[in-house]
N, C-alpha and C positions, 0 to 999 in steps of 0.2 A: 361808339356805335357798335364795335365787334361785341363787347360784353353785353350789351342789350339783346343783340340775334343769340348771340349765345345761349342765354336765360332763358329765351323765345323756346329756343329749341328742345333746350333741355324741359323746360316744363310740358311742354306736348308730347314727348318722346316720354316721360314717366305717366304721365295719364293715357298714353294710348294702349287701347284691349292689350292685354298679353297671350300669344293660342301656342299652343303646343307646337313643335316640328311639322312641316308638314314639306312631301316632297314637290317641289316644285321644276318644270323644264325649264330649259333657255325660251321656248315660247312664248311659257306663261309672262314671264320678265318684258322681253321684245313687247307684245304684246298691247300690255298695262301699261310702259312708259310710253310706248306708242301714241295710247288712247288717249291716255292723262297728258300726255304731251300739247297735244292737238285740242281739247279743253278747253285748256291753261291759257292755250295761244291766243293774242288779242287780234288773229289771224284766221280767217276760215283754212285754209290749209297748211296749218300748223309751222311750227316755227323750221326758222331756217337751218337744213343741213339735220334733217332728223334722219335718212338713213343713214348719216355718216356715223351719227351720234349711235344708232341703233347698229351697223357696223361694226363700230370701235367698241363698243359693250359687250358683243359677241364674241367677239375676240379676245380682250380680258375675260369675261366670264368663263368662258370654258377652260381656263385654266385651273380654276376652283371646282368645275363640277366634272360629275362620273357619267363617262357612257353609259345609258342602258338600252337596250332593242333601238340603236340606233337616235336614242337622242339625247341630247346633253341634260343632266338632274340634279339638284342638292337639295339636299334635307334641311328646313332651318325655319327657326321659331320665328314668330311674330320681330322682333330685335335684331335678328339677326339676316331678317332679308332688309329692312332699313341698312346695318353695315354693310352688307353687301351689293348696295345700290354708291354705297357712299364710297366704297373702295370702289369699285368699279366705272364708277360716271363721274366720278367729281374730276379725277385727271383728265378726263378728253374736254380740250380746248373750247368745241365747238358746243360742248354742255353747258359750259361756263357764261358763252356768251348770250344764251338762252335768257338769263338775268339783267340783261342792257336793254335798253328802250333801243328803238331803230333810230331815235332820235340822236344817243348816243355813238349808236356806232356809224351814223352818218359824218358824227363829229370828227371819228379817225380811233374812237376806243375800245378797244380788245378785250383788258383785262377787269373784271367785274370786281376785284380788289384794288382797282387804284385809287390812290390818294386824289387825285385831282378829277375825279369821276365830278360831273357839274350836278349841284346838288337841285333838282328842279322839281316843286309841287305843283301840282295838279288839280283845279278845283273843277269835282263830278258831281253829276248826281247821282243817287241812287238808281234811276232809270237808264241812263246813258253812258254813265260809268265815263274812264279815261277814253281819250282820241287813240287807237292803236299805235300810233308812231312814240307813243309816251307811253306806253305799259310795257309791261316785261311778266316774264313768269319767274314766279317764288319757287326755286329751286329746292328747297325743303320741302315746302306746299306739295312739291310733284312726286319726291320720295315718299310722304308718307300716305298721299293720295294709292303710289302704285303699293305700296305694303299693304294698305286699308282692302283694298280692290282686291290684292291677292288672295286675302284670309276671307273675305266675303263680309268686311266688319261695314259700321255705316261709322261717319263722324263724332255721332253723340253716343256709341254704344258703348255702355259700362258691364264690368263684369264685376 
């Protein structure tokens, strides 16, 4: 299964727009995962422990970016705000668990890599989609949603 998300990733990550540098705050960041957060969520007020998540990102983040007139900044291409979502979110715990159904973490599970995660499909419709206690948010989905949002790109857009 790893080597399939793998592939996932990597083929979206090479077809997604490429832009130039562009300077971005700790806002704009906060922000966008924020928004894309909340989305994502199979939850009207977005998933659980989102300031902690938006918190603990601020805190690593700003050890990569420069103060300027008082607000945290880094320079960095389409690629390289994807890395720096990845370095930065993927360690905090409670980002991770972002990825579990409520259903799972009802069960007693934590960690969004374990072997023994219970494997359970879901038949929706197009209309009504999954019951919220059985979705989760695609943690990739949400990084390259917040890069896409940042650069002003849309889904389908080709350069």
């Amino acid at each position: 299964m790893t080597d399939i998300i793998a592939d996932y990733e990597t083929i979206n990550l090479v077809t997604a727009p490429q832009r130039a540098p562009q300077m971005l705050t700790l806002n704009n960041f906060l922000g966008a995962i924020a928004y894309n957060a909340v989305v994502q969520s199979p939850y009207d007020c977005g998933p659980d422990n989102l300031h902690v998540v938006l918190g603990k990102f601020a805190e690593s983040a700003k050890k990569d970016m420069k103060q300027l007139a008082g607000m945290f900044c880094v320079t960095l291409p389409t690629q390289g705000v994807y890395d720096f979502l990845e370095k930065h979110l993927s360690p905090i715990p409670e980002f991770g668990r972002w990825s579990l159904t409520k259903h799972e973490l009802d069960l007693g599970f934590t960690d969004p890599n374990a072997e023994d995660r219970p494997v359970l499909y879901v038949l929706v419709s197009a209309v009504s989609g999954p019951k919220p206690d059985y979705d989760f948010i695609d943690l990739y989905a949400l990084r390259r949603n917040v890069v896409m949002m940042m650069f002003g790109l849309s889904a389908d857009a080709e350069d």
